[in-house]
N, C-alpha and C positions, 0 to 999 in steps of 0.2 A: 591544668584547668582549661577549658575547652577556649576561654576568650581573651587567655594570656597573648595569644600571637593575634589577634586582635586590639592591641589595643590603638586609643581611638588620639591617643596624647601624641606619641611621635610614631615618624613611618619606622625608625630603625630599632631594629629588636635585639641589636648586642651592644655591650656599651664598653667603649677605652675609658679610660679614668687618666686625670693629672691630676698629680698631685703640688700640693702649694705648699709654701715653708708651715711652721710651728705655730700651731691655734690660729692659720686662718682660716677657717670655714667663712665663707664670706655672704652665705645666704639669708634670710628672715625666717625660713620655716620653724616650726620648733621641734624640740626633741620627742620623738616618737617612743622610744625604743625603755622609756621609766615603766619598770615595774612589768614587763611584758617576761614570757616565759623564756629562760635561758637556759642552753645545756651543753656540756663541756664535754669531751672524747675522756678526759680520764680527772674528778672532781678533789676537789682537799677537803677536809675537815674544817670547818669554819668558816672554810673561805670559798663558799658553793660557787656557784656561778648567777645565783641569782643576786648574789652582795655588787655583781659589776651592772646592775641596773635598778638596784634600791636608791638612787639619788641622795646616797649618805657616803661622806667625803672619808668616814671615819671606818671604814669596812671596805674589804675589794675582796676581790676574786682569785685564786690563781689555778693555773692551768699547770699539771705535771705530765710527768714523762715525758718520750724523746719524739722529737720530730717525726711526721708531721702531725699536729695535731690543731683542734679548734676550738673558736666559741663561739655558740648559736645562737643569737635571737629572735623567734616567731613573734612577727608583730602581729600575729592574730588577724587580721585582714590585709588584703592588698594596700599599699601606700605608695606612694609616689614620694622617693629619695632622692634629694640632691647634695648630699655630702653628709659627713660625720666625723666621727671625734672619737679619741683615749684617752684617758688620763692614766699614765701608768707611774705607781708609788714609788718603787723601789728599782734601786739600781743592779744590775746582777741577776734581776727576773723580768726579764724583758722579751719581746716579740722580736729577736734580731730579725727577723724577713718573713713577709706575710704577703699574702693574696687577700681583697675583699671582695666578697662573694657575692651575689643577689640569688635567690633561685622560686621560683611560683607555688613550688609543691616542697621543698625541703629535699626532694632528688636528685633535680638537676639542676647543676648548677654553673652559674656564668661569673667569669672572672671578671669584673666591674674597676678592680683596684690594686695600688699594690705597694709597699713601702720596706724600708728598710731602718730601726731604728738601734741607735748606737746608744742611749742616755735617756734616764727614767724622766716626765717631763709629762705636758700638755700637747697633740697631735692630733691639728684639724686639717682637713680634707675637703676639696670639692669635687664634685663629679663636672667633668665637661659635659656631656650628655646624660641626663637625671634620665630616669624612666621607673616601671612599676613593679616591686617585690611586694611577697608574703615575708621571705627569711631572709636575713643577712647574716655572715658569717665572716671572724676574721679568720683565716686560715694559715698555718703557719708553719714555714716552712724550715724553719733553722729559729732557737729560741733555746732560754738556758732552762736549767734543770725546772723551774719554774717560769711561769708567764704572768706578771699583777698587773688586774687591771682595777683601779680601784673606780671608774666609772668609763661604760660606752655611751657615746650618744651617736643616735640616727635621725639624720634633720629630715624633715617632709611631714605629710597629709596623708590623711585617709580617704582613698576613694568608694563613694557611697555607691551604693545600687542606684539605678535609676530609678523615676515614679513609677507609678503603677497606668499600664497604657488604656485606652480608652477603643475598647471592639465598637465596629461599627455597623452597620446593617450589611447582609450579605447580599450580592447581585452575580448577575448572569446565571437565574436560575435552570436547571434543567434536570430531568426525570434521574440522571445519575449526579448531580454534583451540582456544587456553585461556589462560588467565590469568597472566601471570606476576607475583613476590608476592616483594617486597625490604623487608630492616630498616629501620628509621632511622637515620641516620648524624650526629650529633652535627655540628655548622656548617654542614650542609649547607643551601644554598639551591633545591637540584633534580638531577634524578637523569636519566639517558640512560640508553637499552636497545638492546642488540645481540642481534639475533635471528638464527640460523646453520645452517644445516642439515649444516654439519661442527663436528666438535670444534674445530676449529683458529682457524677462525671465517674462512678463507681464502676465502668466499664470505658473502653477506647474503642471508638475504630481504628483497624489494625494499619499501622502504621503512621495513625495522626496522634503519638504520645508522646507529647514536651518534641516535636518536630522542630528542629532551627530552620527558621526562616532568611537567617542572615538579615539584612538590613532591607530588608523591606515590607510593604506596608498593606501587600492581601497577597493572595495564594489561591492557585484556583483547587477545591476539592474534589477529587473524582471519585469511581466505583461506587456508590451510594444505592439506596435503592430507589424504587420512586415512591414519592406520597407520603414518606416517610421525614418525621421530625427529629432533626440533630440539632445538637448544640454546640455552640466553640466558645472560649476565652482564649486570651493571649499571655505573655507574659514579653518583658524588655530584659535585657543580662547587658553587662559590661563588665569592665576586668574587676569590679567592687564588689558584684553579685548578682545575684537576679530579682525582678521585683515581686509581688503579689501579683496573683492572677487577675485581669481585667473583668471587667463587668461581664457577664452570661447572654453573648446572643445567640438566639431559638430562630431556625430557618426550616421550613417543611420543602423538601423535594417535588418537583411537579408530576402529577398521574403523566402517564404514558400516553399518546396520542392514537389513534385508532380509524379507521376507515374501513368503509364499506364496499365489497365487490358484490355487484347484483347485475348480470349483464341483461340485454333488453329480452321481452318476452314474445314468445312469437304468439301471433294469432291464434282463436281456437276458435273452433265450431262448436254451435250449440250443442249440447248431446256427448260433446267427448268427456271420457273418465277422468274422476278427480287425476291431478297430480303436484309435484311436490315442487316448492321454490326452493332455491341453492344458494341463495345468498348466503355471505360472509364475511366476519368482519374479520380483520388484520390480528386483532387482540386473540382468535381464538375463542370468545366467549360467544353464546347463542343468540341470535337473530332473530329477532318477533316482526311480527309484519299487521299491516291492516287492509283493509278493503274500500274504499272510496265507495263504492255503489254495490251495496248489498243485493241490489235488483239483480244483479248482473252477475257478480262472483261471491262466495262467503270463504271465509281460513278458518279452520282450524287446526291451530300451533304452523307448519308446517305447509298444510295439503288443502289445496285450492278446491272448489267445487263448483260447479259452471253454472247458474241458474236462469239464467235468461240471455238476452242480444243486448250487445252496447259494448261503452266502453267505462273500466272503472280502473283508477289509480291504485297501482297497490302499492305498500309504504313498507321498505325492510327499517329496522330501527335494530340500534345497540346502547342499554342505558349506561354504559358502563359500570365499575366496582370499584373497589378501593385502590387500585393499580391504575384501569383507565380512566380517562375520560367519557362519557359518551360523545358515539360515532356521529356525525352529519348523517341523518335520515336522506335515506335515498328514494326513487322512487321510480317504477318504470306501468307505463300503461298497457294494459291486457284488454288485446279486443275480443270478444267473441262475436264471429259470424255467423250470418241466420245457415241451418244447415241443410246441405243440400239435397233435395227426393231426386230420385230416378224412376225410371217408368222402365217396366219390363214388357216383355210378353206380346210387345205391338209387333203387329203385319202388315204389309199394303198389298192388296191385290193386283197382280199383273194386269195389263189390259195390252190392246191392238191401240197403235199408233191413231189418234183423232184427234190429234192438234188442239187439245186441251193439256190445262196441268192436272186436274180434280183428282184426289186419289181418297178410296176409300180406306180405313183402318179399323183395328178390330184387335181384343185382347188386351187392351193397357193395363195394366197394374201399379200403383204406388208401393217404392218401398223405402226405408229408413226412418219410418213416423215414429219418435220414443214415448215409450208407453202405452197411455190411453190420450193422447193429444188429439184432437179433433179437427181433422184435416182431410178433404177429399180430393177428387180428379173432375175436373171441368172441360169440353170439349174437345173430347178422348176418340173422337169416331172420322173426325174429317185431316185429310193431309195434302200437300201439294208436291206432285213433281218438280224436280229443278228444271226440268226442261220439259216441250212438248216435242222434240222430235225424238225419232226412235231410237233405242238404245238397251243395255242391260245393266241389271242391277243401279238404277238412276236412284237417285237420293230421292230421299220423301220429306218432309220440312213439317214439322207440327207447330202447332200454338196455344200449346194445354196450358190451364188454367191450376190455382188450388185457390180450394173456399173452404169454410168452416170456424171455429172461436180460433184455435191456435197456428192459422195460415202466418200469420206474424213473426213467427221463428224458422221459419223455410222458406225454400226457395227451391223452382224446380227446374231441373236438367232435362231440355226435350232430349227424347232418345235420338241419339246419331245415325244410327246401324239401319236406317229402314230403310230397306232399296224395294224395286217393284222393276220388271220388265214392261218397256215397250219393242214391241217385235221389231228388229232389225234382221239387214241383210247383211250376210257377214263375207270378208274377204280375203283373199289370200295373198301372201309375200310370195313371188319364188325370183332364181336365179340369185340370191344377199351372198357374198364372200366375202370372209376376215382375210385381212392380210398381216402375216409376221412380222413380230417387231422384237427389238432389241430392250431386254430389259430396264425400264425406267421407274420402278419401284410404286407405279400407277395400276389397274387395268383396265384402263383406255385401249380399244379397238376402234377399228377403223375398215369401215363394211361399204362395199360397190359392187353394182350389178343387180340390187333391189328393184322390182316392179309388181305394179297390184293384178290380182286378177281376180275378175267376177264383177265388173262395173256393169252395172245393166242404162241399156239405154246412152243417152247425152248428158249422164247426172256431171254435174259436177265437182268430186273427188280427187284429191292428191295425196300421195306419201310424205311424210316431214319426219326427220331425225333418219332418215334413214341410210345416212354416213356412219352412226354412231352406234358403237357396239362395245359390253363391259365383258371381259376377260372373267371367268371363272375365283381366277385367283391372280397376285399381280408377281409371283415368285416365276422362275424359268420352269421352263416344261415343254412336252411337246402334245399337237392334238389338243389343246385346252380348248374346252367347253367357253362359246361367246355367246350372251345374250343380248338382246335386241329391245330399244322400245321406239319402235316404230308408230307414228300417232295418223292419222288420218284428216285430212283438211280441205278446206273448199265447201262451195254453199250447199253441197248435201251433203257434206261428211256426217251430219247426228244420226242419216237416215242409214248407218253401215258402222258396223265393227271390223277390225283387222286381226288375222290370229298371229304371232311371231312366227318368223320362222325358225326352225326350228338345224338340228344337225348341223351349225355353224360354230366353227374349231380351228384354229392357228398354231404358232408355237411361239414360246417368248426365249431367247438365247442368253446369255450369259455378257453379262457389260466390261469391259478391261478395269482395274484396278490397280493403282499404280502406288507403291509403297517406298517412300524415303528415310532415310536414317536423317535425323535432325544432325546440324553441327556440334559437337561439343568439343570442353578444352577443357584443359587441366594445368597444374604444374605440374613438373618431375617431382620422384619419388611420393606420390599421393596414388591409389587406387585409381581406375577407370571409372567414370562416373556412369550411372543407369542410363541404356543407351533407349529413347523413344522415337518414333516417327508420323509424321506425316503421312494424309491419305489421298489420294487425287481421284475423281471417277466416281464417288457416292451421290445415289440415285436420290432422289428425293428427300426425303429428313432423313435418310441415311447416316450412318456414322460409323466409329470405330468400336460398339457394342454389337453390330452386326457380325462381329467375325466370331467363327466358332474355332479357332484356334489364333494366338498371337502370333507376328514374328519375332524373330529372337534378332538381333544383332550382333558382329563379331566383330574384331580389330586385332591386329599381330600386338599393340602396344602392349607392355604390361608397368607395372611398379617401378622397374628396372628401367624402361628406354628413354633416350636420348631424348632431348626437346626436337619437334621436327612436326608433320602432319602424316596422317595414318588412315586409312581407308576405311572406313564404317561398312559391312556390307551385309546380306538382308538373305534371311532363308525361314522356311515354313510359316506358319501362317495360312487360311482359309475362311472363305468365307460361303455363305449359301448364295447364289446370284451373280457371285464374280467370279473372273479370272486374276488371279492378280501377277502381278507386273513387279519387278524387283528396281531401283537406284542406288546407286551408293552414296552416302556422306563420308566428311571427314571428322578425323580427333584431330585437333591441335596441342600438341603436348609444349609448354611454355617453360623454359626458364625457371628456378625454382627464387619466388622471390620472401615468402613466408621467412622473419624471422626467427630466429630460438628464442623460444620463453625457460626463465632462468628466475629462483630464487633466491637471494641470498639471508646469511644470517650474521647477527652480531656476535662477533668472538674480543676477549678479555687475553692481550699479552705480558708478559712481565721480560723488560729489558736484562740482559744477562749484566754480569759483573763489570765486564766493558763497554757499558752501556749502547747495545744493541741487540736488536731482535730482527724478525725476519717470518714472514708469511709465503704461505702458496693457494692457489686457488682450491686447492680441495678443505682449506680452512673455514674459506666464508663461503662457498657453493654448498645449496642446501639441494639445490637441483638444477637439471640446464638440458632441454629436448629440441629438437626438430626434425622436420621430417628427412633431413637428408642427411644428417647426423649433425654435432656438433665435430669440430674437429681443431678451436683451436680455444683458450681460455687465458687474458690476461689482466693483471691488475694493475691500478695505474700509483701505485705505491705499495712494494713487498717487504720491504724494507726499515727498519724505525733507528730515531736515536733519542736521547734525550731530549732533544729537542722539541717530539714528539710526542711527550708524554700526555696525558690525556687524551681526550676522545677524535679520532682522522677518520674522514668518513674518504672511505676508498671506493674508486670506480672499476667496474668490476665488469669486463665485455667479455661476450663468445661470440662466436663467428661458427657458420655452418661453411657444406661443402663448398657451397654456391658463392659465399663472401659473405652473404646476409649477417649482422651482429645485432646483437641487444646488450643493454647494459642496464644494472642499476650498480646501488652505494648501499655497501654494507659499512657496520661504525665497528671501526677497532677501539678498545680503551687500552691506550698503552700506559700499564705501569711501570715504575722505577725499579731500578734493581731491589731497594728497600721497601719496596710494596708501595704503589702509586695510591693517594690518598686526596679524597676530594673532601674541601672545605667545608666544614660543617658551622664552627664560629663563626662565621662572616654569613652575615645577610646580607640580601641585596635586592629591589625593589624594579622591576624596569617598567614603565607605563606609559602612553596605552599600548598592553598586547592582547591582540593583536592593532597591529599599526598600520597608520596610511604614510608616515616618511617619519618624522623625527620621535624621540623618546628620549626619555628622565631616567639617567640611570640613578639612585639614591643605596648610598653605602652606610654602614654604622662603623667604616671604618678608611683607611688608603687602601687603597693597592696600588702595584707596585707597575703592571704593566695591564691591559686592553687587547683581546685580539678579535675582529669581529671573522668569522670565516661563513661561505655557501657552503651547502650539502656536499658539495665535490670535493669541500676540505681544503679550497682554495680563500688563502686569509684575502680580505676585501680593506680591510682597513685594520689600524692600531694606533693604541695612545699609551703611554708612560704616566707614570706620577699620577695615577687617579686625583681629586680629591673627593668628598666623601658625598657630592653629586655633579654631575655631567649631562651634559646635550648630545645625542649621537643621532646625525642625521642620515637614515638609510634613504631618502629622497629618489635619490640619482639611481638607485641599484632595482632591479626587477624582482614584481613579487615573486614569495618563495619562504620558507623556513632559513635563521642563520642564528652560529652557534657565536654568543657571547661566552669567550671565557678569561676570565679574573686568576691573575699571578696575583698571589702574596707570597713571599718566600717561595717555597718549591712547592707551597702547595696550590690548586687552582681550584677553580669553581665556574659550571658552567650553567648558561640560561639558553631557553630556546624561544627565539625571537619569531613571529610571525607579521610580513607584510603582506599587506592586498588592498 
């Protein structure tokens, strides 16, 4: 039964018995054991087995055939026994030597007691430690041709189920799961949970059916769906039984939460074509939107439609469904700007230099009007030079107007493009020469010997920029094509243009590039690591994607060589623009210091006849690598005797070429020549573990000796003469696992101890 080794009366779960001279039972409980179901290994006629518990003096029982054999009583629920009693009739049919039994299910069963009787008589019993059965049995092991019992009695109570516990409101909800949260219920030893997704409970969610909670008093529920309504009761168990289900509490799951992505909108012009919003909520469901200023923009479902100038709010929204929530309405603002006309088609007439600006114009045309919008051209005929002295292709400057009902939605762009000549005199460069330069990833030139010709008269005219010359292209070459922008200045420069000179050419050379092998190291016995380098000599934002071929790097080191340093050195490689240039680096080959990584496994020996055994490291080695091999393997115990029986946790080192070791602890379990046997009768309680220094050891029995040992298998402490609880104070010792183990006779029993 699942809460026998639970129970909640005492911590020890085997029981010694003593026994006291002739009919003392010395307890108050009363007899249990009247009229409850009895049954015998082999029955008499008349004298069934159920006559040794009809509470009639005048009838018994007896038990035949030969050792061993018993008699059972089921008391029908768990009780709590603290001694019992026989009265046996006749002499010459007696229980000469018996075991008393306890057992939870009628299977297995525990040796509680035990006697030896010489003479037919009255035989009462105490139990030193009482504890909790279903079945009692005396068991017998030497008895004559017959066994009469003309009455047993078994003294104790019946332990009841606990009440019925009290569910209570569920918290910490959320879209998969929540809490559910019950009282305490007086005897109880542990509580089960029924989780349902009908009232009825005619269904389970999978894995919350009759759940043990063990002793505690909520649980959190997960996997659930959301928005969805479950139900739970509880119930309470102890070693008497379990109770009635608790009262039914109903908890709905929370919708799912949800958000909107709607990033911001860019501007529009009057006039542009509908188009479509992209909002999104998180949920995956659809997105409706509104419009703030119907003047301005109109939606439908989706697709925006432009209808005037301004600005209006558009709203994405998500109502959500039975799953979500709805989303936080979002919202971003859509301007439309007035759009804008251009004017085609204008010209200005040339004129002769007369120190006016006034330029006539001719040809305008509006274009981009949508539809039939009612919009015209206003002061379409007159234009101004940027300047009045003389010149070619001079700008013309407009200041057209639009009028009409729908001017309100535009806006107009005077035309840029309108040039007009005023006659100038034009002049010439000559003598300008580039001079050669060394590749700088620029095409900057650099021009001397420039002078104007054609100045008429005392004007006053000078040359400006006329150092400065742009390269063709800025890559190496020769003969490359320079041009010129040479400006003209002084207080009659407007009345004169300049033409470039023209047939000006240099060469640009190739720049040195200098390429290093980066340091690198390694240990021995590991590969060469990927060899990279350094660039010296890159022009401008240059870099190491300008080469159209890599260098490679070399080194004599391989796998094989000595610790020592090794020459890095540098071959092929190209680039467009350079010359390159080679250095050498170094490898530094190090020392191997990388330990062996090493598996071990736990192996089972059995000591020989002369009680000894004997291991090797291919025993417990499940594996053992490095890179420079392993070459040597030792354990720090290969050896065993009796002494050593049960579980020695061995240390287990390799060592590579280099010296480097690793080590762990594999566990031996050494058995006896007779086959090493761990305690199973004896319980044994240790708390708290894990621990911060001292601990309770609690026995249901002596032992005989104490041994505490570390994972190295190195004993730390011991004690003799158990009694049946102890204080063991691991204080002093550093955390770590340590193995408790318990001598009773030859056989032991281990616990595994945890501090920190």
């Amino acid at each position: 039964m699942k809460n026998y080794l639970h129970n909640s009366i005492l911590l020890v779960l085997m029981i010694s018995v003593s026994i006291t001279a002739i009919g003392q039972y010395t307890g108050t409980n009363p007899n249990i054991a009247a009229l409850k179901l009895a049954t015998v290994l082999d029955s008499v006629t008349d004298h069934e087995p159920s006559k040794a518990v009809d509470m009639s003096m005048a009838t018994y029982c007896a038990v035949q055939g030969s050792a061993p054999a018993w008699l059972q009583i089921d008391l029908g629920t768990f009780h709590y026994i603290d001694g019992y009693e026989m009265d046996l009739p006749n002499a010459g049919e007696l229980p000469l030597a018996f075991i008393f039994q306890g057992s939870p299910d009628g299977a297995s069963w525990l040796d509680i007691g035990s006697g030896a009787i010489a003479a037919d008589g009255t035989y009462g019993y105490d139990l030193t430690f009482p504890d909790v059965y279903r079945f009692v049995r005396i068991y017998m092991t030497s008895k004559d041709a017959w066994a009469s019992f003309t009455e047993v009695y078994v003294y104790g109570y019946e332990i009841l189920p606990p009440g019925t516990p009290l569910a209570m409101a569920a918290s910490n909800l959320t879209p998969s799961g929540f809490t559910a949260n019950w009282g305490a219920m007086s005897g109880a030893t542990g509580y089960s949970l029924d989780v349902s997704p009908v009232p009825d409970f005619s269904s389970y969610v999978t894995g919350y059916e009759n759940l043990d909670m063990g002793y505690a008093f909520s649980y959190d529920v997960t996997g659930l769906s959301p928005n969805t309504t479950y139900h739970y009761r509880v119930r309470a168990y102890n070693t008497g039984g379990t109770s009635n289900s608790s009262n039914l509490i109903s908890v709905t799951t929370l919708k799912l939460q949800q958000t909107i992505t709607f990033t911001d909108l860019p501007a529009k012009i009057y006039g542009n074509i509908d188009f479509d919003l992209t909002a999104t909520a998180s949920s995956g469901l659809t997105v409706s939107y509104a419009s703030s200023n119907t003047d301005v923009a109109t939606i439908s479902g989706s697709t925006v439609t432009i209808v005037g100038v301004g600005t209006t709010s558009i709203t994405a929204s998500q109502e959500g469904d039975t799953e979500y929530d709805a989303a936080t309405p979002v919202s971003q603002d859509l301007i439309v700007n007035v759009k804008e006309l251009t004017v085609t088609g204008v010209s200005a007439a040339d004129k002769v230099y007369d120190g006016l600006a006034d330029a006539i114009l001719s040809g305008g045309t509006l274009n981009g009007i949508i539809g039939t919008d009612d919009v015209s051209l206003s002061d379409a005929t007159s234009g101004t030079f940027v300047q009045t002295n003389a010149g070619t292709g001079i700008s013309v400057g407009t200041s057209m107007t639009l009028s009409g009902a729908d001017e309100g939605n535009y806006s107009i762009a005077q035309p840029t493009t309108i040039t007009a000549d005023i006659t100038a005199r034009e002049l010439t460069v000559s003598g300008a020469i580039a001079a050669n330069k060394v590749y700088d990833a620029t095409a900057d030139a650099t021009i001397s010997g420039a002078s104007l010709i054609g100045l008429v008269g005392a004007d006053i005219v000078n040359l400006t920029n006329a150092n400065i010359g742009t390269f063709a292209q800025s890559d190496v070459g020769t003969a490359i094509d320079v041009t010129t922008s040479m400006i003209l200045s002084g207080a009659d420069a407007g009345n004169y243009s300049v033409t470039q000179p023209s047939d000006v050419a240099a060469d640009i050379t190739p720049e040195d590039l200098t390429v290093t092998p980066e340091d690198k190291s390694r240990e021995a016995c590991v590969a060469n690591p990927d060899f990279t380098f350094t660039y010296a000599g890159f022009a401008g934002t240059d870099d190491a994607t300008v080469l159209t071929a890599e260098p490679e790097g070399a080194t004599t080191a391989d796998g094989s060589s000595a610790a020592g340093v090794y020459d890095i050195t540098v071959s092929g490689g190209s680039a467009d623009n350079y010359h390159l240039l080679y250095a050498t680096g170094t490898l530094t080959v190090t020392p191997d210091i990388t330990v062996p990584v090493i598996t071990v496994q736990a192996i089972t020996i059995q000591l020989d006849e002369g009680g000894n055994a004997t291991i090797t490291p291919t025993d417990v080695v499940a594996s053992a690598t490095d890179d420079c091999g392993v070459v040597d393997t030792t354990l720090s115990q290969s050896t065993f005797t009796s002494d050593d029986v049960g579980e020695v946790v061995v240390e287990v080192t390799v060592t590579d070429a280099a010296g480097n070791s690793a080590a762990e602890f594999a566990v031996v379990t050494v058995e006896s020549a007779t086959g090493y046997r761990e305690l199973t009768d004896v319980k044994a309680i240790i708390y708290p573990n894990p621990t911060g220094g001292v601990v309770e050891l609690e026995l249901n029995t002596t032992a005989d000796e104490l041994k505490v040992m570390d994972m190295t298998g190195k004993m730390i402490m011991s004690r003799s003469n158990l009694r049946s609880q102890e204080t063991i104070d691991l204080s002093g010792y550093s955390n770590g696992i340590y193995i408790f183990q318990l001598q009773i006779g030859e056989e032991f029993k281990h616990i595994k101890v945890i501090k920190k």
